[in-house]
C-alpha positions as CSV (number, residue, x, y, z in Angstrom):
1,X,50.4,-16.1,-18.1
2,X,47.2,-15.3,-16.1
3,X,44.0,-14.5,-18.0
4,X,42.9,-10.7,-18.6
5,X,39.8,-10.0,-16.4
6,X,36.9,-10.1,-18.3
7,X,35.6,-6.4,-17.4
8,X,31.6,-5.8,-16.8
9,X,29.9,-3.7,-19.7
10,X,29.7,-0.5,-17.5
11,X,34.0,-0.8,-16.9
12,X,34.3,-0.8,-20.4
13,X,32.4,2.5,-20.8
14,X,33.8,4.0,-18.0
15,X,37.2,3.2,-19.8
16,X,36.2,4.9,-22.8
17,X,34.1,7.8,-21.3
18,X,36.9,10.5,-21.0
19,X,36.6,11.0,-17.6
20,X,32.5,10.8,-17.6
21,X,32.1,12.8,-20.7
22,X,30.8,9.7,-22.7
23,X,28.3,11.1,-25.7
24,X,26.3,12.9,-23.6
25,X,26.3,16.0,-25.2
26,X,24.9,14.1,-28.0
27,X,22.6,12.5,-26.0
28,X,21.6,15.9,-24.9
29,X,20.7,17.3,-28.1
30,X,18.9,14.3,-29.5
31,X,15.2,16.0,-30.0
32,X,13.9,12.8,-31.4
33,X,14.0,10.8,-28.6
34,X,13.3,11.7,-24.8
35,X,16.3,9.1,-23.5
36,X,19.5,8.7,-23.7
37,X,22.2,7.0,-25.7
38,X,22.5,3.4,-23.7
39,X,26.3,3.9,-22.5
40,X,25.1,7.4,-21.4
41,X,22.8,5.6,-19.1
42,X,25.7,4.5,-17.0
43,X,27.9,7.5,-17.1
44,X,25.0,9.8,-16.2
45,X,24.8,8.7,-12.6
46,X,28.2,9.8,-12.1
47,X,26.6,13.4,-12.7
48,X,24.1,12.3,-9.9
49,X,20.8,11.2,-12.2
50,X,19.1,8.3,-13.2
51,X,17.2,7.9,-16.4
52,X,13.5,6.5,-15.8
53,X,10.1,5.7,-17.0
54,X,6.7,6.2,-15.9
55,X,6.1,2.2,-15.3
56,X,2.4,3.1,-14.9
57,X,2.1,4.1,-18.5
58,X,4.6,1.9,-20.2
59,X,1.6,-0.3,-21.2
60,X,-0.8,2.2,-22.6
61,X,2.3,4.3,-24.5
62,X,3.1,0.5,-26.1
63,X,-0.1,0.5,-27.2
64,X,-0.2,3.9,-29.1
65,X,3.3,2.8,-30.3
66,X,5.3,5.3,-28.7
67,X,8.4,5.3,-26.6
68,X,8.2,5.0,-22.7
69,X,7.8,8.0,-20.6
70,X,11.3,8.8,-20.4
71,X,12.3,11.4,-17.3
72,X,14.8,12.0,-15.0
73,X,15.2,11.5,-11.2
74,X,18.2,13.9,-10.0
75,X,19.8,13.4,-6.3
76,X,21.1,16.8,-5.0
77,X,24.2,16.2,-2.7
78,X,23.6,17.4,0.8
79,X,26.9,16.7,3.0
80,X,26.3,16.0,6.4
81,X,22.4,16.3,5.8
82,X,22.5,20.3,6.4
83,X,21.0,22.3,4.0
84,X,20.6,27.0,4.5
85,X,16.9,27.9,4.0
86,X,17.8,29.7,0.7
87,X,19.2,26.2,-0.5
88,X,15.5,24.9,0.7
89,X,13.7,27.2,-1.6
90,X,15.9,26.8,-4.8
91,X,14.8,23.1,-4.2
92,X,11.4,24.2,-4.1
93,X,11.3,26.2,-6.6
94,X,12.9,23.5,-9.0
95,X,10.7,20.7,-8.1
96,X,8.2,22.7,-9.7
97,X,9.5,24.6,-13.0
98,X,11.2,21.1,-14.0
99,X,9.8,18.2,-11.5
100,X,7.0,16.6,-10.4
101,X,6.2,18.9,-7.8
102,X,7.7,16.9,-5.0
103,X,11.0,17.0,-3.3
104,X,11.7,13.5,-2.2
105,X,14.7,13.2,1.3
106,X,16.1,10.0,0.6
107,X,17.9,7.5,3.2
108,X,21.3,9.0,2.7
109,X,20.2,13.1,3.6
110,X,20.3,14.3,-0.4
111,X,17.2,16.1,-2.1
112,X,15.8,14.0,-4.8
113,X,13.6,15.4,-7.8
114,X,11.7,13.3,-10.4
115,X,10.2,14.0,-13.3
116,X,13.1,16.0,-15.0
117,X,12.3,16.0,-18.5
118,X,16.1,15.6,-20.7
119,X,15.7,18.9,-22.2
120,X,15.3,20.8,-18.1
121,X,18.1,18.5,-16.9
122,X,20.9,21.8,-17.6
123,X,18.8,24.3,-16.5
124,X,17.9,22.1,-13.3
125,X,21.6,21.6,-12.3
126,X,22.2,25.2,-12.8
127,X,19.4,25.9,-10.6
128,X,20.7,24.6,-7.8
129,X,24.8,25.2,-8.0
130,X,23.2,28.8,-8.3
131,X,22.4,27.5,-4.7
132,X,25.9,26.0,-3.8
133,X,24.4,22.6,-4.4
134,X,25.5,20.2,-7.0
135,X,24.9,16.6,-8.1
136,X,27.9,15.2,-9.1
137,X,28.5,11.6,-7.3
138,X,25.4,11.4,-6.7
139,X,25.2,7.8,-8.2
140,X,27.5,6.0,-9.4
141,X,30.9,4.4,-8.9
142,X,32.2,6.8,-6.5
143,X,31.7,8.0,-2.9
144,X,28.1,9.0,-2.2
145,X,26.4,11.8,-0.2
146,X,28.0,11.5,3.0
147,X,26.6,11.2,6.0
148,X,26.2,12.4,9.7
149,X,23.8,12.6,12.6
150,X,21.7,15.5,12.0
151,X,20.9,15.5,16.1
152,X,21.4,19.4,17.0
153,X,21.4,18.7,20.8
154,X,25.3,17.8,21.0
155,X,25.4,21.4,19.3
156,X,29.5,21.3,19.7
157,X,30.2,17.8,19.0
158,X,27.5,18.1,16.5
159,X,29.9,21.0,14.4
160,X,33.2,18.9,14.3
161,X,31.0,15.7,13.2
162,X,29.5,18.1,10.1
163,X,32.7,19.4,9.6
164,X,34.4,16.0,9.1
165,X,31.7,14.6,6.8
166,X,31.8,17.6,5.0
167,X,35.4,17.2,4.4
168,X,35.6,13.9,3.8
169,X,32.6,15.0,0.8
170,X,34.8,17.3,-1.1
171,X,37.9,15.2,-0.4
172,X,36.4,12.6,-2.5
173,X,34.6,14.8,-4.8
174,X,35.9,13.3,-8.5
175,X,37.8,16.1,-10.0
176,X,36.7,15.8,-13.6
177,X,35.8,18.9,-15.4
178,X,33.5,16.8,-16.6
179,X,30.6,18.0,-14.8
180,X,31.0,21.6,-15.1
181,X,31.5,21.6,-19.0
182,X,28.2,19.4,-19.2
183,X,25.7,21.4,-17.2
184,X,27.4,24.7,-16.4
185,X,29.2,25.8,-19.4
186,X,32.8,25.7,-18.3
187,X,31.9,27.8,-15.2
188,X,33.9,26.6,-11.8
189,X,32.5,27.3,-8.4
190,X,35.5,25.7,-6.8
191,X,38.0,27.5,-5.3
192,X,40.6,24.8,-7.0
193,X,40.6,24.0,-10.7
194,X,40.3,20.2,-10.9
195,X,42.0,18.8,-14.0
196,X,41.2,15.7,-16.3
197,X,42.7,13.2,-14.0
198,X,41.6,11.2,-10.6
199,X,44.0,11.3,-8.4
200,X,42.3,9.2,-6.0
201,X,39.7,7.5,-8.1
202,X,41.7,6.5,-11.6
203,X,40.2,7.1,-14.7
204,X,37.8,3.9,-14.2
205,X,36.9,5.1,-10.3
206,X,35.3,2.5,-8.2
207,X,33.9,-1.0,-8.7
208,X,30.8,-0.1,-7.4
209,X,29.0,2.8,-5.5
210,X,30.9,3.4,-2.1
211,X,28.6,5.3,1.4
212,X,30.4,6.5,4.4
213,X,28.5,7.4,7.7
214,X,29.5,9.0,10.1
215,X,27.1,8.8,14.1
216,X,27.6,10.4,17.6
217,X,26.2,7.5,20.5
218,X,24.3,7.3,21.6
219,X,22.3,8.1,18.3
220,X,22.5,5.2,15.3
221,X,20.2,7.3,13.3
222,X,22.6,7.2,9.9
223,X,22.6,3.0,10.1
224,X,26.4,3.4,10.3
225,X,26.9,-0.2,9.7
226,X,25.2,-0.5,6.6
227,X,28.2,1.7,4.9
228,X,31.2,0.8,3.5
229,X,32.7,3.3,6.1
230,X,31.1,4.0,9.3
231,X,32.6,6.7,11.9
232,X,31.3,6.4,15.5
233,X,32.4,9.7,16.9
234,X,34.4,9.5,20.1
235,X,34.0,12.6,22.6
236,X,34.7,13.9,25.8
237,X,34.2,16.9,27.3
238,X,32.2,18.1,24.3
239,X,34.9,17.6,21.9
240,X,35.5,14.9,19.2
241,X,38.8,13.2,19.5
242,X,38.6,10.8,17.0
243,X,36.4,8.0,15.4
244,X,36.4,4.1,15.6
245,X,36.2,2.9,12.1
246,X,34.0,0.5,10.4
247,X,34.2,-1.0,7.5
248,X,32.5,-3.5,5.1
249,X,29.0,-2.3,5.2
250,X,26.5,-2.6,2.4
251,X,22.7,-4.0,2.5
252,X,22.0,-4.7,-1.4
253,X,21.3,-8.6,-2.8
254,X,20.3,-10.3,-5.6
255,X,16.6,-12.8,-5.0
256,X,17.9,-16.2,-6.0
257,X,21.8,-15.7,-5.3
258,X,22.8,-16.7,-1.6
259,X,26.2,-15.7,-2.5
260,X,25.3,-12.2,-2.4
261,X,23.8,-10.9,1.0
262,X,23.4,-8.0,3.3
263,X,26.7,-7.3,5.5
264,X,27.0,-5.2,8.4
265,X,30.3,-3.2,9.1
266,X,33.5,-4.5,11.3
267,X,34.7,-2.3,13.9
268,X,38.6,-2.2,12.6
269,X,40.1,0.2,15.4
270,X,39.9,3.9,16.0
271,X,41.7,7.1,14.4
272,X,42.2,10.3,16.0
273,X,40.3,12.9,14.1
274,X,43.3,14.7,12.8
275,X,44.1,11.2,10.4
276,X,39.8,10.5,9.5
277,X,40.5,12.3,6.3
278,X,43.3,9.8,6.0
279,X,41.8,6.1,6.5
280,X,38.6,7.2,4.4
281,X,40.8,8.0,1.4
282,X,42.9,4.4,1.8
283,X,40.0,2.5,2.1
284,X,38.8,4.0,-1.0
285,X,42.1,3.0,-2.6
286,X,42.1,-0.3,-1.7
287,X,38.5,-0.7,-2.7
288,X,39.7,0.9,-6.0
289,X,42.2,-1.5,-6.5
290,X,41.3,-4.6,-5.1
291,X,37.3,-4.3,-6.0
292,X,35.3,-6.7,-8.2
293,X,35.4,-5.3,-11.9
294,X,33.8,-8.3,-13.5
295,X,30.5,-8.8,-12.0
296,X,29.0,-6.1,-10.5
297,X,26.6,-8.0,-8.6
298,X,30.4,-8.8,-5.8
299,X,31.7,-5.6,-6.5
300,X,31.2,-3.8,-3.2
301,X,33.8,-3.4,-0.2
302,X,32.0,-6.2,1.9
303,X,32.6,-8.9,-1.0
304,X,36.4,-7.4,-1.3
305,X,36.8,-7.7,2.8
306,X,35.4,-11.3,2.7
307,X,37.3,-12.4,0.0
308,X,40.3,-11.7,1.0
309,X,40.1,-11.8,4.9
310,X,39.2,-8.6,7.5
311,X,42.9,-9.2,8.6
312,X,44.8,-9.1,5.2
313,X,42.4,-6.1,5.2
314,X,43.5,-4.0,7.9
315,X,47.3,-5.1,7.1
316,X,46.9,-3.7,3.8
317,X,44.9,-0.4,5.7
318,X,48.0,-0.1,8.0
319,X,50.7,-0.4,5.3
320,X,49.1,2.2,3.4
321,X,48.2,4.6,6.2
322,X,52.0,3.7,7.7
323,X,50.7,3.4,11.1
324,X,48.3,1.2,12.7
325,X,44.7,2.1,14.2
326,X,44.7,1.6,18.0
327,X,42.0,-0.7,19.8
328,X,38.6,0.7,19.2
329,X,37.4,2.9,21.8
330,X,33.7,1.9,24.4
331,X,30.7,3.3,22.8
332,X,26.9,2.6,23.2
333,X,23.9,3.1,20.5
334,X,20.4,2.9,22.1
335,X,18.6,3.8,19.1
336,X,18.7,4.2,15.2
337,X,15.3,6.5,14.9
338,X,14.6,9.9,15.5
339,X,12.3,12.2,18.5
340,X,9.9,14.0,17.5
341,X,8.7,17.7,18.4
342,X,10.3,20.5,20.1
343,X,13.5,20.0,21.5
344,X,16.0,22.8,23.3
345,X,15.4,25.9,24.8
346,X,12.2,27.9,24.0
347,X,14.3,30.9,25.3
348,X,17.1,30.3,23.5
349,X,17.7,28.4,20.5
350,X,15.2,25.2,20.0
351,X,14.9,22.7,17.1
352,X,12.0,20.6,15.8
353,X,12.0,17.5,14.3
354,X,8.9,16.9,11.5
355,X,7.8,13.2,10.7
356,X,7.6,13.0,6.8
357,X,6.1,10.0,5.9
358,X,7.9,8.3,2.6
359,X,10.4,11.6,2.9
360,X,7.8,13.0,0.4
361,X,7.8,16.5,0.2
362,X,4.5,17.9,-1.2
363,X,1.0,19.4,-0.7
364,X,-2.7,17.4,-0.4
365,X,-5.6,18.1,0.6
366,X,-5.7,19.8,3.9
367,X,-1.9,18.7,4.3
368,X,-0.1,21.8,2.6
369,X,3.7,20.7,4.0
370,X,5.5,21.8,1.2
371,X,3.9,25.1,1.2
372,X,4.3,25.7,4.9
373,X,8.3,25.1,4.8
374,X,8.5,27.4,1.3
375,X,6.6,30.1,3.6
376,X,8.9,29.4,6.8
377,X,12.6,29.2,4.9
378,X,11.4,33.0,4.0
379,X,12.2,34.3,7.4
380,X,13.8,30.8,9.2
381,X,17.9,31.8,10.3
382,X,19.0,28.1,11.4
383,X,19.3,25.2,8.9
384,X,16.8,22.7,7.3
385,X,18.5,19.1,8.3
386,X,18.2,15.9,6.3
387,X,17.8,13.2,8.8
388,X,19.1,9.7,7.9
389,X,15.2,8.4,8.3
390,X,14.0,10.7,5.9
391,X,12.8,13.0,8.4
392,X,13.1,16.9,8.4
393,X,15.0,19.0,11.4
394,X,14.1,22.6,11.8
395,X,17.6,23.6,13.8
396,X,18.7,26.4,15.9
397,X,14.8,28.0,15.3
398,X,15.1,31.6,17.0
399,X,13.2,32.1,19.9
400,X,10.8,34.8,18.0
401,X,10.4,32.5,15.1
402,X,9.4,29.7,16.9
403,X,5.6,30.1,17.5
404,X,5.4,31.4,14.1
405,X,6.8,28.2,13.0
406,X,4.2,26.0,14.5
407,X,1.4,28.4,13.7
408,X,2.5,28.4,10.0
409,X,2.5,24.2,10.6
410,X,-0.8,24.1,12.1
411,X,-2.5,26.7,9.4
412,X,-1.1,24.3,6.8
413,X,-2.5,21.3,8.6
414,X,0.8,20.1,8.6
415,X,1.8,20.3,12.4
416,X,2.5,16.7,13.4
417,X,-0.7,15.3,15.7
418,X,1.5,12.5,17.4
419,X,-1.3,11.6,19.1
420,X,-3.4,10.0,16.0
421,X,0.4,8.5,14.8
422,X,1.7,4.8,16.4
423,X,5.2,4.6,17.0
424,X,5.2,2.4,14.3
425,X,4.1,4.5,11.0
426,X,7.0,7.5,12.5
427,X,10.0,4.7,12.1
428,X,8.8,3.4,8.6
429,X,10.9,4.0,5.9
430,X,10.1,3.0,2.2
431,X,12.2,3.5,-1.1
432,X,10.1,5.5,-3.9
433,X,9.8,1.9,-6.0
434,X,6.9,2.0,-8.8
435,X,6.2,3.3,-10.3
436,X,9.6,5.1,-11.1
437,X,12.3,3.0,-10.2
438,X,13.4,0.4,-12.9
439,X,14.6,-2.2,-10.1
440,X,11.1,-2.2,-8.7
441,X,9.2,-5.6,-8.2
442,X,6.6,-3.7,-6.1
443,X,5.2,-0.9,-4.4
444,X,6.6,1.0,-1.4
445,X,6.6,4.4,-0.5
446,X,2.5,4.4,-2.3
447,X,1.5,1.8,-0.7
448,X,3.0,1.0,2.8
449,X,1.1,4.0,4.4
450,X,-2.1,2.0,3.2
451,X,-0.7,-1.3,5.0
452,X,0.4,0.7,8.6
453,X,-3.6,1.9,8.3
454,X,-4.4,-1.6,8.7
455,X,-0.9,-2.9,11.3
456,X,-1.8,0.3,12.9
457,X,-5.7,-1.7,14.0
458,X,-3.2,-4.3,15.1
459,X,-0.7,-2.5,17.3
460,X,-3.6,-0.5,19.0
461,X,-5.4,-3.4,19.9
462,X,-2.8,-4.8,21.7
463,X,-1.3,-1.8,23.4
464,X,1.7,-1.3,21.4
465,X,1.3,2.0,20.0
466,X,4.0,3.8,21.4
467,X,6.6,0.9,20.7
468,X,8.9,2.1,18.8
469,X,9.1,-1.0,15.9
470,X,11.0,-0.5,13.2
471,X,9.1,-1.3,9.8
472,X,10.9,-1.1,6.6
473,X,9.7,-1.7,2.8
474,X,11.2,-1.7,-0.4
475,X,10.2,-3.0,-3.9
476,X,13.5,-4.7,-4.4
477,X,16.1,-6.3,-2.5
478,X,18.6,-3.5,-3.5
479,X,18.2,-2.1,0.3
480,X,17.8,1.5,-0.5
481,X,15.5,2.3,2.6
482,X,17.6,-0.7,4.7
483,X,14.9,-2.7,5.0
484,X,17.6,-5.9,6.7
485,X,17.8,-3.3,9.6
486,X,14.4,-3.6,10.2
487,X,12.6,-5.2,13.4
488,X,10.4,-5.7,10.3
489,X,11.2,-5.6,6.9
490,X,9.5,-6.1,3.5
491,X,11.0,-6.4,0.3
492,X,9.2,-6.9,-2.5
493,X,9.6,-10.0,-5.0
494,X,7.0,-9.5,-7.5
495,X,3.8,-7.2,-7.6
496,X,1.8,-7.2,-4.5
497,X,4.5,-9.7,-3.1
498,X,6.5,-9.1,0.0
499,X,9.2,-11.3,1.8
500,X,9.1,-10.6,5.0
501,X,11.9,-10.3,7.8
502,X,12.3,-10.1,11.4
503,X,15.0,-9.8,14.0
504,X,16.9,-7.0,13.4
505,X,17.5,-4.7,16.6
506,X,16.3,-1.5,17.3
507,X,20.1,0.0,17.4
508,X,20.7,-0.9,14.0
509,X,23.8,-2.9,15.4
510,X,21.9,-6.7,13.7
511,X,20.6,-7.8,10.5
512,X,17.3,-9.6,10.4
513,X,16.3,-12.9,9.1
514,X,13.9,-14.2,6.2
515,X,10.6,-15.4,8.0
516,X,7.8,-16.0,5.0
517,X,8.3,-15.4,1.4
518,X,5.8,-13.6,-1.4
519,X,3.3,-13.1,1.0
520,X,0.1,-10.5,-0.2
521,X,-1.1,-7.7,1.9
522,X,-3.4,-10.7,4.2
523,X,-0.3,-12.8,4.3
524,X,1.4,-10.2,5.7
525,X,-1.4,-9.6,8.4
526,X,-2.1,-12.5,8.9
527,X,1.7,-13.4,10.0
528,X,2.1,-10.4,12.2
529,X,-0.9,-10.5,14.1
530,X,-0.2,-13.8,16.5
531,X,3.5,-12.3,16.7
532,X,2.2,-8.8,17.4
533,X,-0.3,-10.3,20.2
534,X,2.7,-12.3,21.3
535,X,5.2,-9.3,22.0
536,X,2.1,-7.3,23.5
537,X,1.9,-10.5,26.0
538,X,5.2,-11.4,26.7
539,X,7.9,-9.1,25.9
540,X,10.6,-8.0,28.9
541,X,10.7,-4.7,30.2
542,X,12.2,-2.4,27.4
543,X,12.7,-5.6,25.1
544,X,12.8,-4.4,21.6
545,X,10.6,-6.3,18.7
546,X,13.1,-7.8,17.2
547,X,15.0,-9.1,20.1
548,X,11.8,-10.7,21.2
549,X,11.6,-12.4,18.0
550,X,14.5,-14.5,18.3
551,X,14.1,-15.2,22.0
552,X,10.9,-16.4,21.5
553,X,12.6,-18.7,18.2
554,X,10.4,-17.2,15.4
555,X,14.0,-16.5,13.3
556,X,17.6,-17.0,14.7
557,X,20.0,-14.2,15.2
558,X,21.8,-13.4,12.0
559,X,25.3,-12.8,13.2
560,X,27.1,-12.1,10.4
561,X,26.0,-11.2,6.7
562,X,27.4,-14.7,5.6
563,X,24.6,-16.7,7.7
564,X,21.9,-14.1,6.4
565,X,20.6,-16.8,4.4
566,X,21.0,-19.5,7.2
């Protein structure tokens, strides 16, 4: 007789959580302390929030003998990226009756608060379903916030690519009541009652967290490849006929563990767009079924997929489906980033895309962004977009408001001044690390605008200002702001610390490789300046940084996610 799985700690309360419900409502009412019960860590993500501290006062609070700064970081689900200027202000609003003040746009298009005291947490969920937002699967062991290219100049082929992720989002919505008994009193906004069982999920859902994607070419600008699922959208004529399908994406690691790694997706075939709905939910189930449930460090879809074999894969996809995907069909991605500025028709409808460095939302001296977009949602008709690189897109502005817009920017001194910003800082991502973030082994979103100041010396001096290098950071190598897509990434390993990578392309299509470990801020300089001078003197005519890199032999070409360590 085969041995019973040993199950990891958070299957075990996932088995005994009643469909998410756990002890939270105790938790909840607990005035003594400001956290929760520990098994009500885990099943709280599934309602979209993390519990965290303030890591910058867990020393001084040890001190005085009292408990960490205990709050709440909430991630808002946006489908598709596209939020309606009243759903813009509710966030708004929210961030500061119960948050920090900020509104952070993550990686994946969702809103993200912090600084949600447990005692706001109800009011700030009915806050924003009072929206038609919600949180649920937010986090945890279910399908994400999905995601699709927020680019508003494909205008038709940009509708049926919202409409799929948006129906592939409610399709794998969990259907526990759980949620709405928790933080809005029984009430359902759905126009279906879901009962106390997951048709899809089980009542133990996924191994781990699952992400699907979906692009339009020539635009990589969701990383499709880094999800579990990615969609390339097929058109023709303006219209979508179907997707080709990618599967096995996922960029997390553990420092120390080879066996886990950074995998980009396989192209498996492509599915007409009437079935999408279809292959997402059977991946799922095989996931579900087939998943890691022992140790969640090998419990995403890539580990599944290389265990077993991409082939035994797809015959398992087609036995489920009952039909086959046919051959995938031509595409091409040029880039993974986004333009900047005015785009469309200044008679018609036009669109403007806003740089927002760290995807922080907030005001500063003589930089009032978050007031100037409360004041222009008051009168703006298009939609607020959530871009996959934590950028903001003002869509389908009416040609009246338009002027207004950027007169409301420039009054706030928040109008973008391309012109005093390198190519570089406007394709840098960074995860909101320390000092939130439990995972954290070092700064990002604080302190990589401090390190650009000084890369940005570099890249002037040799001319490369408007080369459009993709810099990553994050303060663990749990790949939130994808730092392995990087032409340059830099993860931390411990405080001040970085491991830096290069080689990954600027289409988002190849992961890079480890170059120097733990390096400090002049390590880091110092590594990339004789590279940087380099590139400035020899690149090829429109040779991207991180293709340069490997044909110059500073790292090999990582081909697959099994040689990342190579």
């Amino acid at each position: 007789m085969a041995d019973t799985p040993k199950l990891s700690e958070v299957e075990i309360v996932k088995d005994a959580s009643n469909y998410l419900r756990g002890t939270i409502v105790e938790s909840l009412s607990n005035r003594i302390t400001g956290a929760l019960n520990h098994d009500d860590t885990h099943l709280i993500k599934f309602h979209g929030s993390y519990q965290q501290t303030d890591r910058d006062l867990d020393s001084e609070r040890k001190l005085q003998k009292l408990e960490p700064l205990y709050s709440f970081m909430i991630r808002v689900r946006v489908p598709g990226g596209t939020a309606t200027p009243a759903q813009w202000q509710r966030m708004d609003d929210l961030a500061d009756e119960y948050g920090n003040g900020t509104i952070k746009l993550t990686t994946r298009q969702a809103f993200q608060l912090h600084g949600v005291l447990k005692r706001d947490l109800q009011a700030t969920i009915q806050g924003f379903n009072e929206a038609l937002l919600d949180s649920i699967a937010g986090c945890g062991d279910v399908n994400r916030n999905v995601m699709c290219s927020p680019n508003p100049h494909e205008s038709a082929v940009h509708a049926e690519v919202y409409a799929a992720a948006a129906a592939i989002s409610a399709h794998l919505t969990p259907r526990t009541t759980a949620y709405w008994e928790l933080w809005l009193n029984g009430e359902q906004q759905s126009t279906t009652e879901p009962a106390d069982e997951e048709p899809i999920y089980g009542k133990t859902y996924l191994p781990r967290k699952f992400k699907i994607a979906l692009a339009v070419p020539p635009y990589n600008d969701v990383d499709i490849f880094a999800n579990d699922i990615g969609l390339i959208a097929i058109a023709e004529k303006g219209k979508v006929l179907g997707y080709n399908v990618a599967v096995g994406g996922g960029l997390g690691m553990t420092f120390g563990m080879n066996e886990t790694y950074p995998r980009l997706a396989d192209i498996i075939g492509f599915v007409p767009a009437a079935n999408v709905l279809d292959v997402c939910e059977k991946v799922v189930t095989i996931q579900r079924d087939w998943g890691n449930r022992e140790n969640r460090k090998f419990s995403r879809l890539k580990y599944t997929i290389d265990k077993v074999g991409l082939s035994a894969f797809q015959a398992e996809l087609h036995q489920r489906l009952g039909y086959d995907l046919t051959p995938a069909r031509p595409y091409h991605f040029q880039s993974s980033t986004d333009a900047f500025g005015w785009s469309g028709n200044p008679k018609g409808l036009s669109h403007l895309t806003l740089f927002i460095e760290g995807g922080r939302i907030h005001n500063l001296p003589g930089y009032a962004l978050k007031t100037a977009l409360r004041e222009i949602a008051a009168f703006h008709t298009g939609e607020f977009r959530l871009t996959g690189n934590q950028n903001l897109v003002l869509a389908n502005i009416k040609s009246a408001h338009r002027s207004r817009i950027q007169a409301l920017l420039e009054a706030h001194g928040a109008w973008p001044n391309t012109a005093h910003q390198t190519a570089l800082r406007q394709h840098s991502l960074a995860c909101v690390a320390l000092n939130t973030c439990s995972q954290a082994f070092a700064e990002a979103e604080r302190y990589l605008p401090q390190l650009l100041d000084k890369l940005d010396t570099i890249i002037r001096a040799h001319g490369l200002a408007e080369a459009g290098i993709l810099i990553r950071m994050t303060g663990c190598p749990n790949g939130c702001a994808r730092p392995y897509l990087g032409e340059i990434g830099l993860v931390g390993k411990a405080p001040g610390r970085y491991n830096l990578y290069l080689g990954a392309d600027h289409a988002g299509e190849r992961l890079n490789k480890l170059y120097r470990e733990m390096l400090d801020e002049d390590g880091i300089l110092r590594e990339l300046t004789p590279i940087l001078a380099d590139y400035a003197a020899q690149r090829q005519p429109q040779e991207g940084f991180g293709d340069f890199v490997i044909r110059q032999g500073y790292v090999q070409a990582t081909t697959h996610g099994l040689n990342f360590h190579a």
